[in-house]
C-alpha positions as CSV (number, residue, x, y, z in Angstrom):
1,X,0.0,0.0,0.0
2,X,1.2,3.5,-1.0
3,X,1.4,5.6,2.2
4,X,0.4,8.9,-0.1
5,X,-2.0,8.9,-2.6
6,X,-0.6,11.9,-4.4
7,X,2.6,10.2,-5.3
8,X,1.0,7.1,-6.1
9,X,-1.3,8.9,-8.8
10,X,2.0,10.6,-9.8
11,X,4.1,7.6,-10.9
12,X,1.2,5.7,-12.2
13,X,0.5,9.6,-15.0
14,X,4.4,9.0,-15.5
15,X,4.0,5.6,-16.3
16,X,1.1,6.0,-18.5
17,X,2.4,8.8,-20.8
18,X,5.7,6.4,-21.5
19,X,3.9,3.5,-22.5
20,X,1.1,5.7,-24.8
21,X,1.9,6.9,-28.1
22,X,0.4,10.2,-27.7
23,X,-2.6,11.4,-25.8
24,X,-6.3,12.7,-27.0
25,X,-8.6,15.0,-25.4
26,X,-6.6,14.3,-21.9
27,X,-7.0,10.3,-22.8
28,X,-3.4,7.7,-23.6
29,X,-3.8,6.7,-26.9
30,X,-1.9,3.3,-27.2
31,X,-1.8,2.5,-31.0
32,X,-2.3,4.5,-33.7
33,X,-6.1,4.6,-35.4
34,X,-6.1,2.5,-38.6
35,X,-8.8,5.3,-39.8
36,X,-6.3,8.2,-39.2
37,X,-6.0,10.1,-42.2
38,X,-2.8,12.8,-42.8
39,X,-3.5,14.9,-45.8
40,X,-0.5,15.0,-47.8
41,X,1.2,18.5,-47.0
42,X,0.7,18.2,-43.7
43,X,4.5,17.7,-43.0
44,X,6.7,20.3,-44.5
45,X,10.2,20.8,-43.7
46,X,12.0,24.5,-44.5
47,X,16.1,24.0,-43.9
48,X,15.9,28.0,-44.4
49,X,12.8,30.8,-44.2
50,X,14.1,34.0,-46.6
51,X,11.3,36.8,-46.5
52,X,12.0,37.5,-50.3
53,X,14.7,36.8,-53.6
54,X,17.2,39.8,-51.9
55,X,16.8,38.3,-49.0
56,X,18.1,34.9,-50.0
57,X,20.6,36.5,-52.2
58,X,21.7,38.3,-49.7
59,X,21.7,35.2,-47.3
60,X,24.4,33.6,-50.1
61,X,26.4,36.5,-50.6
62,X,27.1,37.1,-46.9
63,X,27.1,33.2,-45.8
64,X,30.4,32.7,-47.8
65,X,32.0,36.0,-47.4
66,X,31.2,37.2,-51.0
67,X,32.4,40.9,-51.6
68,X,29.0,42.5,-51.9
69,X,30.9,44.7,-54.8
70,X,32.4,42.5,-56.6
71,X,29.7,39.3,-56.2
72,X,30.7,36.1,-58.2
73,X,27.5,35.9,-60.4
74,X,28.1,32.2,-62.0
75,X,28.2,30.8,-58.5
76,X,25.8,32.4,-56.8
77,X,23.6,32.0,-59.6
78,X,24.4,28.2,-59.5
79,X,22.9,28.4,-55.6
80,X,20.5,30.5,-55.9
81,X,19.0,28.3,-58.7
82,X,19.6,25.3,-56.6
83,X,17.5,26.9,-54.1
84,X,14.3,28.0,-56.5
85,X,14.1,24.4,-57.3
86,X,13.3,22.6,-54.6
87,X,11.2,25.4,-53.2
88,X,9.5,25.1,-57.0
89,X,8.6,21.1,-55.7
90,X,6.5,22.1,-52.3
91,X,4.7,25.9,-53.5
92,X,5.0,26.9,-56.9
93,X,3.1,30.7,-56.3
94,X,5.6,30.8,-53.6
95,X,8.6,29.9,-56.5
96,X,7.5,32.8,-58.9
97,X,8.9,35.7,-57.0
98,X,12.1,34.5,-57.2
99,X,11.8,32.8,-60.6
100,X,11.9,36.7,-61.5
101,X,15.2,37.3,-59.6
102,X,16.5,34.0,-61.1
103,X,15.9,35.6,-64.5
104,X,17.7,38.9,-63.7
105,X,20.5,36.7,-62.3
106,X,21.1,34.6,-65.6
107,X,20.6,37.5,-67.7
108,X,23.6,39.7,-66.0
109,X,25.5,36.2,-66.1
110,X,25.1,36.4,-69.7
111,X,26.0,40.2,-70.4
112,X,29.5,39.3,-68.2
113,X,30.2,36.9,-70.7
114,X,30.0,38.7,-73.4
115,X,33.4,40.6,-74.5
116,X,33.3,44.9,-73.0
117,X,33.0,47.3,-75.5
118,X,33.9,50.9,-74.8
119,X,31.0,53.1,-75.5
120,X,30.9,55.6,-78.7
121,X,32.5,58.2,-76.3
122,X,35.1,57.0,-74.4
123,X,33.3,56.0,-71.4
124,X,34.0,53.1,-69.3
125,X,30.8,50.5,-69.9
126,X,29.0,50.5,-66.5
127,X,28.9,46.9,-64.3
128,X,25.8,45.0,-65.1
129,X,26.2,44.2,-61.7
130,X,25.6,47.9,-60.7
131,X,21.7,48.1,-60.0
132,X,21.7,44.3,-58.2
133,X,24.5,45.8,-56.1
134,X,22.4,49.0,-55.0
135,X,18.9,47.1,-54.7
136,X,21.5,44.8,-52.2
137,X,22.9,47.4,-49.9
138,X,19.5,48.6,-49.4
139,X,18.0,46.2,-48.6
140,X,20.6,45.1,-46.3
141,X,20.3,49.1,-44.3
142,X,16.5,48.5,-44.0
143,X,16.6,45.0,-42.7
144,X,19.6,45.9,-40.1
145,X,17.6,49.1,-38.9
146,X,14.7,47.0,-38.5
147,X,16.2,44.2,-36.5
148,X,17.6,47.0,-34.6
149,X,14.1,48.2,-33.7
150,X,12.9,45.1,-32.8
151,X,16.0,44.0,-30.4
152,X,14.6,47.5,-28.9
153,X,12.3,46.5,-25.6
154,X,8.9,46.3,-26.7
155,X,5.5,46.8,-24.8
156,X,3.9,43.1,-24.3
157,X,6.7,41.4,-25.4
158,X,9.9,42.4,-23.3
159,X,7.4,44.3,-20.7
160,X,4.1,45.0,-19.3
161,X,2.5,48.3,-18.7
162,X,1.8,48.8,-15.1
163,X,-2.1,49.8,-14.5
164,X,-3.9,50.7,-11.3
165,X,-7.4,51.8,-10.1
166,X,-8.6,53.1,-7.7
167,X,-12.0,53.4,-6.1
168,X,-12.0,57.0,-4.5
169,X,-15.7,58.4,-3.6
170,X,-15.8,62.4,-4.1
171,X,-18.3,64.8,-3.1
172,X,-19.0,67.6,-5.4
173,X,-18.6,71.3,-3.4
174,X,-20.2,74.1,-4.8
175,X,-17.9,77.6,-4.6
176,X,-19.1,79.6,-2.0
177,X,-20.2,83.2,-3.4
178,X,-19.3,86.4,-1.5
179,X,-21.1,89.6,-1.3
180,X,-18.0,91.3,-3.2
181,X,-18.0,89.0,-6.1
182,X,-21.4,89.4,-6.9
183,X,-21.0,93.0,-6.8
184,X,-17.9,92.5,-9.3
185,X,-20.1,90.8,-11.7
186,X,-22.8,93.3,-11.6
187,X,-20.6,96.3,-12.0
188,X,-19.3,94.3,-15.2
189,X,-23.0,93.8,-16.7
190,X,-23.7,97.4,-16.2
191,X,-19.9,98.2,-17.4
192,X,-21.1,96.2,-21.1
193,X,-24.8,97.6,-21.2
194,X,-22.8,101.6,-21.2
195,X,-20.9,100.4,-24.0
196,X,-24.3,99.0,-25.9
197,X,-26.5,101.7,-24.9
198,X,-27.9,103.7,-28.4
199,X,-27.7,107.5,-29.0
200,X,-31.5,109.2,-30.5
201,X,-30.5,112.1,-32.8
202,X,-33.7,114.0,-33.0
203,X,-34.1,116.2,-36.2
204,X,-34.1,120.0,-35.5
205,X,-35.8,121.9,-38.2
206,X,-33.9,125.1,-39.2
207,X,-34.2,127.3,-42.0
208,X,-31.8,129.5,-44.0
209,X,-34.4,131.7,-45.3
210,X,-35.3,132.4,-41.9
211,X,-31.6,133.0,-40.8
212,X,-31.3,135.1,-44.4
213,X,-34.1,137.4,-43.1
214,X,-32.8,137.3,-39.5
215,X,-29.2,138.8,-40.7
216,X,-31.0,141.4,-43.2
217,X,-32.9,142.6,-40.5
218,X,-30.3,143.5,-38.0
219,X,-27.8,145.3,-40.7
220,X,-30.5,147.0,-41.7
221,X,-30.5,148.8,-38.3
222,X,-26.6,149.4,-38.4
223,X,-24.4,151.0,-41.3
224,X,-21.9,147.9,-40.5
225,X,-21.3,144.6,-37.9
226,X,-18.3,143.2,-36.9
227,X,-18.3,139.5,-37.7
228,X,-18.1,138.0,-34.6
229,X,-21.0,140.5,-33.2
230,X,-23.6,139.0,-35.9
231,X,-23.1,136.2,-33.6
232,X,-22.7,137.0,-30.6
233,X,-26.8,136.9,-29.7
234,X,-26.9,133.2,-30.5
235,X,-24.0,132.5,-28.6
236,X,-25.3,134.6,-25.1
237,X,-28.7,132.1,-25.7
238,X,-26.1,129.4,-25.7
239,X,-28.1,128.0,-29.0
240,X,-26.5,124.5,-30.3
241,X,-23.6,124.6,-32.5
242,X,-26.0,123.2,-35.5
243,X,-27.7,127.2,-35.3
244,X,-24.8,129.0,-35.8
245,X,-23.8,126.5,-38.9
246,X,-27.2,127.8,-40.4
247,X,-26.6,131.4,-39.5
248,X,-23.3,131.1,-40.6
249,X,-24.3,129.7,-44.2
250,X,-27.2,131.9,-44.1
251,X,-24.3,134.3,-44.0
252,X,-22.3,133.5,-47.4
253,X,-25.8,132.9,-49.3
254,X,-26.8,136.5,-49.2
255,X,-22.6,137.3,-50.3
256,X,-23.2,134.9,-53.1
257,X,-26.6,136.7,-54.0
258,X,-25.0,140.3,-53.5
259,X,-27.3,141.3,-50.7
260,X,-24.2,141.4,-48.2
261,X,-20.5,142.4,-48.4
262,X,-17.3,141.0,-46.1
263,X,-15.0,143.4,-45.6
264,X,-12.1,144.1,-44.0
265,X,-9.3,147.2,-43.9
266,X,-6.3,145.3,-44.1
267,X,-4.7,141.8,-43.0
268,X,-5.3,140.5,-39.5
269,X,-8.0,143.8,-39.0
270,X,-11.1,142.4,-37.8
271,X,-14.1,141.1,-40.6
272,X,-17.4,143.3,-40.9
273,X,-19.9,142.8,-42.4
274,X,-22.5,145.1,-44.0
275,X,-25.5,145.6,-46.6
276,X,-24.5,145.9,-50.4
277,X,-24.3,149.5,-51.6
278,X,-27.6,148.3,-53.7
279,X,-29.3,147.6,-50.9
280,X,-28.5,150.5,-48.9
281,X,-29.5,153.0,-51.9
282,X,-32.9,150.6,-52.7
């Protein structure tokens, strides 16, 4: 008799799982099911993974120490080739990207081949190697900045972001309102009704007829009138500056008409003003 269960049940699960071949839904399964059916690319074994034809050029350019400058096109042609076949024998829409690079691989093969010719004007030929070359280093900058970024620590893979909560209970307080601050706010509504409050401009009828008659009248009674005289009984009723643009223009209509003359004795003497010589004698 086992003294402890536990260990009891624990070398018997050990025991178990080395005789079964594998187990199902928690259950040792002892043989293999005779209706067990594996479809036929289930298995698939991949000695390398190359995201692309650069990649995997770049792969055999770099695995045997291969000046990128100066690559060795017939033999890495020969292994890139190698390589296109057998992944040609497992995914064939897989094989047609890099049956493209294949292509451009045999076809600068070929052009090396072929004797160099100087161009028409004296120029060295350029490398068919040349583009291949710069589409390589490129390549090879991007995919060593982005394994850079990625050996960088990243949130949920290399750490977790800390979060807490918190379950705090508030009370909302209203702001207590002092006698001075509503005073400041009413001083500022009256402050912006001043500054919208409208002006009523009433019309005042006057005439210049009546002003024409008013001046005839009063140099009819005097040979002459200093200028500032002929307005000096408006100004002692203190009558609004509007009146004594009337007078005034009443004023220079009877000059223009002749029935008044401006004189004066000489510069900076004072201005008078009198009746026309034709209205005097009429």
């Amino acid at each position: 008799m086992c003294p402890r269960l536990p260990t009891c049940t624990t070398r018997l699960t050990e025991h178990t799982d080395t005789v079964a071949l594998a187990r199902l839904y928690g259950e040792p399964l002892f043989a293999i099911p005779q209706d067990l059916y594996i479809p036929p690319d289930a298995l698939e074994v991949f000695l390398e993974t190359f995201e692309g034809p650069l990649d995997l050029l770049l792969y055999l350019i770099r695995k045997q120490k291969f000046d990128v400058l100066d690559i060795p096109m017939a033999e890495v042609t020969s292994q890139y080739l190698s390589y296109v076949r057998q992944i040609r024998e497992h995914n064939l829409e897989l094989a047609g990207e890099y049956l493209l690079m294949a292509a451009v691989l045999i076809e600068i093969k070929s052009r090396m081949l072929l004797p160099v010719k100087k161009a028409d004007t004296g120029e060295e030929v350029d490398d068919p190697r040349a583009e291949l070359v710069r589409r390589l280093l490129a390549y090879e900058a991007i995919k060593v900045a982005a394994q850079e970024l990625d050996a960088r620590p990243h949130a949920g893979r290399d750490f977790l972001l800390a979060r807490a909560s918190a379950m705090v209970e508030t009370v909302e307080q209203l702001p207590h309102v002092s006698v001075p601050d509503l005073q400041a706010a009413w001083q500022a509504i009256m402050h912006r009704a001043k500054l919208n409050a409208s002006h009523q401009v009433t019309r005042e009828q006057l005439s210049v007829r009546e002003h024409m008659s008013d001046i005839l009248r009063r140099l009819g009674e005097v040979r002459f009138m200093e200028f500032s005289d002929l307005f000096a009984e408006r100004l002692d009723r203190a009558e609004a500056p509007a009146v004594l643009v009337v007078h005034f223009i009443a004023m220079l209509e009877l000059a223009r008409e002749s029935l008044l003359e401006i004189t004066q004795a000489q510069p900076y003497a004072p201005i008078y003003v009198r009746l026309s010589y034709a209205q005097v004698a009429a």
